[in-house]
C-alpha positions in Angstrom: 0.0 0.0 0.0 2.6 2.8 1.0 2.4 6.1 0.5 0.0 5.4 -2.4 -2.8 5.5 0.4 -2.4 9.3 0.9 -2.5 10.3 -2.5 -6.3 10.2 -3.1 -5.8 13.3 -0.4 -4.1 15.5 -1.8 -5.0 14.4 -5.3 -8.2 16.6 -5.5 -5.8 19.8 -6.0 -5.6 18.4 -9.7 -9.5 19.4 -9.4 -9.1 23.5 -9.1 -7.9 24.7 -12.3 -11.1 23.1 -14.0 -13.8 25.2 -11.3 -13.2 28.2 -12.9 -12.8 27.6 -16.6 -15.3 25.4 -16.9 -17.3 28.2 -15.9 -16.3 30.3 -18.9 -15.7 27.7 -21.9 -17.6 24.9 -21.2 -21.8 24.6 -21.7 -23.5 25.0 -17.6 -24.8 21.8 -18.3 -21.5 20.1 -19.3 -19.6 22.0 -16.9 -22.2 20.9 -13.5 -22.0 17.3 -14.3 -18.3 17.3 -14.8 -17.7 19.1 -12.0 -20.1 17.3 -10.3 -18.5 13.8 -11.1 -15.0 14.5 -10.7 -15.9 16.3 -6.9 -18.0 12.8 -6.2 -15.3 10.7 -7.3 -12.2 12.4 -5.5 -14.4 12.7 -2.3 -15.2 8.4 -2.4 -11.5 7.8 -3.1 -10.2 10.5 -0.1 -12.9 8.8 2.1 -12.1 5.5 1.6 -8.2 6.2 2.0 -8.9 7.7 5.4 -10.8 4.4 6.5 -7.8 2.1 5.1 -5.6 4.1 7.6 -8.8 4.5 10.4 -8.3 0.3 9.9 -4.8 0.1 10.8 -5.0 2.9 13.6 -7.3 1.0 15.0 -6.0 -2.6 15.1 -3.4 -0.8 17.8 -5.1 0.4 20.2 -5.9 -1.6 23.6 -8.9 -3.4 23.6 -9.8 -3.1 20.2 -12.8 -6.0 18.4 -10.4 -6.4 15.5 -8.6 -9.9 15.4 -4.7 -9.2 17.0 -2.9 -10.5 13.7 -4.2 -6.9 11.9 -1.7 -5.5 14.7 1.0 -8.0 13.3 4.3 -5.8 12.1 3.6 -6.9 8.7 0.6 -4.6 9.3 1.7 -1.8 10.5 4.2 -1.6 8.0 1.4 -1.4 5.4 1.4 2.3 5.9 3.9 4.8 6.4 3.8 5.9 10.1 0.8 4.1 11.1 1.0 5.2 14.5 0.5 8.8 13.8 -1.8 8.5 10.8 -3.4 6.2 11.7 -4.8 7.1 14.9 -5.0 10.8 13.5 -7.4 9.4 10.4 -9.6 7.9 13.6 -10.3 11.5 14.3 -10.3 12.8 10.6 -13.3 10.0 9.5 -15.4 11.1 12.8 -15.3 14.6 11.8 -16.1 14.0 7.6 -18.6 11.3 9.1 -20.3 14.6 11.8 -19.5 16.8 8.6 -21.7 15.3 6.3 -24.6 14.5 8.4 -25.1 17.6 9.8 -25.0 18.7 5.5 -27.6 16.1 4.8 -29.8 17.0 8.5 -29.9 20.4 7.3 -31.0 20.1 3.3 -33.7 17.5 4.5 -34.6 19.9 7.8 -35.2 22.8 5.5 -37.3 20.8 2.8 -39.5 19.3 5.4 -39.9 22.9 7.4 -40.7 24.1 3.8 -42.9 21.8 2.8 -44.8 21.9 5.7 -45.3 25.6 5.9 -46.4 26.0 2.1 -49.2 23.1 3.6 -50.2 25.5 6.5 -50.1 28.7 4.8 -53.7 30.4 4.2 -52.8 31.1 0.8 -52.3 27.6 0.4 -52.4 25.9 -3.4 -51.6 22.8 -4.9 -50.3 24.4 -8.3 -46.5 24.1 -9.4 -45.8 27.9 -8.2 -46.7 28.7 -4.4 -46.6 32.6 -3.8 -45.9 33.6 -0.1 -47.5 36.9 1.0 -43.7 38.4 1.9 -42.5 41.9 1.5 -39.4 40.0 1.3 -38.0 39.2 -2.5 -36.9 35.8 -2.7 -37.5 32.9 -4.9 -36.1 29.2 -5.4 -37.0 26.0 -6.5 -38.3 23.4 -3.8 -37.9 19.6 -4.8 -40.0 17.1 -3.5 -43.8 14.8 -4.5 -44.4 17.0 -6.5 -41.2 20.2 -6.4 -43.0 23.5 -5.9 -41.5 26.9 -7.0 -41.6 29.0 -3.9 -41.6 32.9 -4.6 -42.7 36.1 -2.7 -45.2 38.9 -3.6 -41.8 41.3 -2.9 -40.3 39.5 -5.5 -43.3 39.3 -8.0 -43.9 42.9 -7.2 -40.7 44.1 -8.5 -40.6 42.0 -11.9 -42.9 42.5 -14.9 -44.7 39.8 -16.8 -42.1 38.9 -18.9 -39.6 38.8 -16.1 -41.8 36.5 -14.7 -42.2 34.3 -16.8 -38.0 34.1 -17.0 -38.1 33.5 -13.3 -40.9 30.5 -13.5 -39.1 29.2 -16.2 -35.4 29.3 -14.4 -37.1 27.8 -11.5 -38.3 24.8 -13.4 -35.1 24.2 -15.1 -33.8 23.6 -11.3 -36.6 21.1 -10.8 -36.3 19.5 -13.8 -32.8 18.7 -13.6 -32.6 18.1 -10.2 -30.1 20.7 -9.1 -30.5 20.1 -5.6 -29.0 16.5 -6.1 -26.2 17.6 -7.7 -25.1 20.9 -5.4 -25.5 18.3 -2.4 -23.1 15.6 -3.9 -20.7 18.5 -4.3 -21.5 20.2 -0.6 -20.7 16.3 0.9 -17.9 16.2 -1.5 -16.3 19.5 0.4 -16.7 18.0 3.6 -15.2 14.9 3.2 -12.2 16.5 1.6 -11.8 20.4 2.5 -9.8 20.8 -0.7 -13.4 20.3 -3.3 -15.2 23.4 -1.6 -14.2 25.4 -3.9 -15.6 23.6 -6.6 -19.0 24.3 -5.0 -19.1 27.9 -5.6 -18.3 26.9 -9.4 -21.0 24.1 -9.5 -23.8 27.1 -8.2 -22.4 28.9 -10.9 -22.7 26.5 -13.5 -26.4 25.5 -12.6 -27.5 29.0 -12.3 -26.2 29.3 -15.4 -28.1 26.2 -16.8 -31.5 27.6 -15.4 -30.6 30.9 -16.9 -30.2 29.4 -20.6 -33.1 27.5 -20.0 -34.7 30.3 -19.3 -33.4 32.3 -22.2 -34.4 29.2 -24.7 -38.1 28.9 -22.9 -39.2 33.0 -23.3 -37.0 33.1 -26.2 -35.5 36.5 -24.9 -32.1 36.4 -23.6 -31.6 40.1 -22.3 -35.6 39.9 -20.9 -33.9 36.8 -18.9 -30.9 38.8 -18.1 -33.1 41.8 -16.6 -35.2 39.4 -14.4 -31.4 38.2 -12.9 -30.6 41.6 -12.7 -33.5 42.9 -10.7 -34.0 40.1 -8.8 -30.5 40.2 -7.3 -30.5 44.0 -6.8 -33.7 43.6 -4.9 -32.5 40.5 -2.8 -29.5 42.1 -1.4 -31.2 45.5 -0.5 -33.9 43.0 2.1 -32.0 41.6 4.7 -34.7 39.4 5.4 -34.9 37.3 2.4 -34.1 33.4 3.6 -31.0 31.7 2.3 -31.7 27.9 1.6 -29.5 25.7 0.7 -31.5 25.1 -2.4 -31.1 26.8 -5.9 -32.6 30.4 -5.5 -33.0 33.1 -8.6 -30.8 35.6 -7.3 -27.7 33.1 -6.1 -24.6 32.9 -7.8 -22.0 35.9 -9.1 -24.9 37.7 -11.0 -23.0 39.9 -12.8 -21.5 37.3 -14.3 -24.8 35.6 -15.1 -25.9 38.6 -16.7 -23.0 39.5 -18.8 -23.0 35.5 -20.3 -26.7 36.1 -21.2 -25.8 38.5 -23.3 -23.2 36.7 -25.6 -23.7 33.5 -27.4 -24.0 30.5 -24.9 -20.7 28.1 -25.1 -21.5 25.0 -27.7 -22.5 21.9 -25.8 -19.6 19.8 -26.5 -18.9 16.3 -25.0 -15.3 17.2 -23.9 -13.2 20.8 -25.2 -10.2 20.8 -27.7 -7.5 19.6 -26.2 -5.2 22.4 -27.2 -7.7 25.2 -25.3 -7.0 26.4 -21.5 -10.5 24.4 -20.5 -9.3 21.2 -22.7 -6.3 20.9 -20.5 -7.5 21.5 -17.3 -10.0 19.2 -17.9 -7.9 16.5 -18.8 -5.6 17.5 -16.0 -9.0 16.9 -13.5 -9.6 13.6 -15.5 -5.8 12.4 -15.0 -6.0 13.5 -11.3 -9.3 12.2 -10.8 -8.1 8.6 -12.1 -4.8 8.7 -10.6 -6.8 9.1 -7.0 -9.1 6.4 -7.9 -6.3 3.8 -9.1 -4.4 4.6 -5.7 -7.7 4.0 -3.7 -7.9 0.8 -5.4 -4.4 0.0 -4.9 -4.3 0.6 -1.4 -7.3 -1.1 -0.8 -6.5 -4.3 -2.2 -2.9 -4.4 -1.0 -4.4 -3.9 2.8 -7.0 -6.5 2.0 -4.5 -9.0 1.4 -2.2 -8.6 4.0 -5.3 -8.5 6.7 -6.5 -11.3 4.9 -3.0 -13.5 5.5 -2.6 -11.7 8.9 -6.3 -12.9 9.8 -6.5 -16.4 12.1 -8.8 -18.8 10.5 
């Protein structure tokens, strides 16, 4: 195994240079599902490197359930300094493990808190858009049987019809494709391994983005779209008391940005980019990284299975 167990966690590093131009060459769609994957898989591989080493911390210390031959020197010389990483990984799994279920406690808290006032409200309705009598403008996309599009008479107030219709559509877009999936694989993905978080500010980007050309394609009116952004963002930061789920909202993301991409052509929606471009390379840098962490997960993890597996008593 060797030091090949610790590369899957330093490995996503290989990961940044793609966040941010895949925000500017690459289609939103293409760019959230390959951000999105590579995140996943570099988070599985650091995870499962920390419980390789979590194995062998554990098979020294007193009064441990794991059979004694896993404490055999053959063992322990399995990884590099097993005595400090691995009793240190002990500590680093209970905090990715506390880390990602307080993640997971929270999206489900706020969907069911959600849910259940939208059921309570007195301007209750069982149509796809649920309007909240709020002075507060907010507005974002709430999955579930079936997703509702939750938005606020201060938001509605400060759009026109058209703009409306931009913001229903952008909503939908988010239900549709299920961006709440894919910004909480990515928001796990950054707690298991602190080096992904950055690619979650790129993956709200990126779908944003993907609503917003949705958008555009559904009214047919890219700058209309790029108003509603506009307006609904100025609006948002000037109330205080809008809500911040952890959901996709209208008015999240770098809006400027948003709004100066809906006024140019819209990337093509290629498989993968040219090879000889900035975004070709760091993608195939992520790839490279990403399958060089998974081939050292998989290395390490068979070479401690087999020498537990001879160290084992039958």
């Amino acid at each position: 195994m060797g030091v090949f167990v610790f590369l899957p966690l330093v490995l996503p590093l290989t990961a940044l240079p793609i966040a941010r131009l895949a925000e500017r060459h690459l289609h939103p769609r293409r760019a959230a599902r390959l951000l999105t994957t590579v995140a996943v898989i570099l988070a599985s591989c650091s995870t499962l490197c920390l419980g390789l080493l979590v194995v062998v911390g554990t098979a020294q210390l007193p009064g441990n359930p794991l059979p004694d031959g896993w404490s055999d020197p053959e063992v322990r010389e399995a990884v590099p300094h097993d005595q400090f990483f691995g009793k240190a990984a002990i500590v680093a799994l209970l905090v990715v493990a506390t880390a990602c279920a307080c993640a997971v406690v929270r999206h489900h808290r706020f969907r069911v808190l959600a849910h259940r006032a939208l059921d309570s409200s007195p301007t209750r309705s069982e149509s796809e858009v649920a309007v909240l009598r709020d002075a507060a403008p907010y507005a974002y996309a709430l999955p579930g049987t079936p997703g509702r599009i939750v938005v606020s008479t201060g938001m509605l107030a400060c759009l026109d019809p058209a703009e409306r219709e931009a913001l229903f559509a952008h909503e939908r877009a988010h239900l549709a494709a299920r961006h709440h999936r894919l910004l909480l694989a990515v928001r796990l993905a950054g707690r298991a391994n602190p080096l992904l978080r950055p690619l979650m500010s790129a993956l709200t980007y990126s779908t944003e983005r993907w609503a917003d050309e949705e958008a555009a394609r559904v009214t047919g009116d890219r700058r209309t779209t790029a108003r509603a952004v506009g307006k609904a963002a100025l609006v948002s930061r000037r109330s205080s008391a809008a809500p911040a789920p952890p959901l996709p909202a209208f008015a999240a993301g770098p809006v400027p940005r948003r709004v100066a991409a809906l006024l140019v052509p819209v990337p093509p929606d290629r498989r993968w980019p040219p090879a000889l471009t900035p975004a070709g390379l760091a993608a195939y840098v992520a790839a490279a990284g990403t399958a060089l962490s998974a081939l050292s997960a998989l290395n390490a993890a068979i070479a401690l299975f087999l020498v537990l597996k001879a160290a084992t008593p039958l």
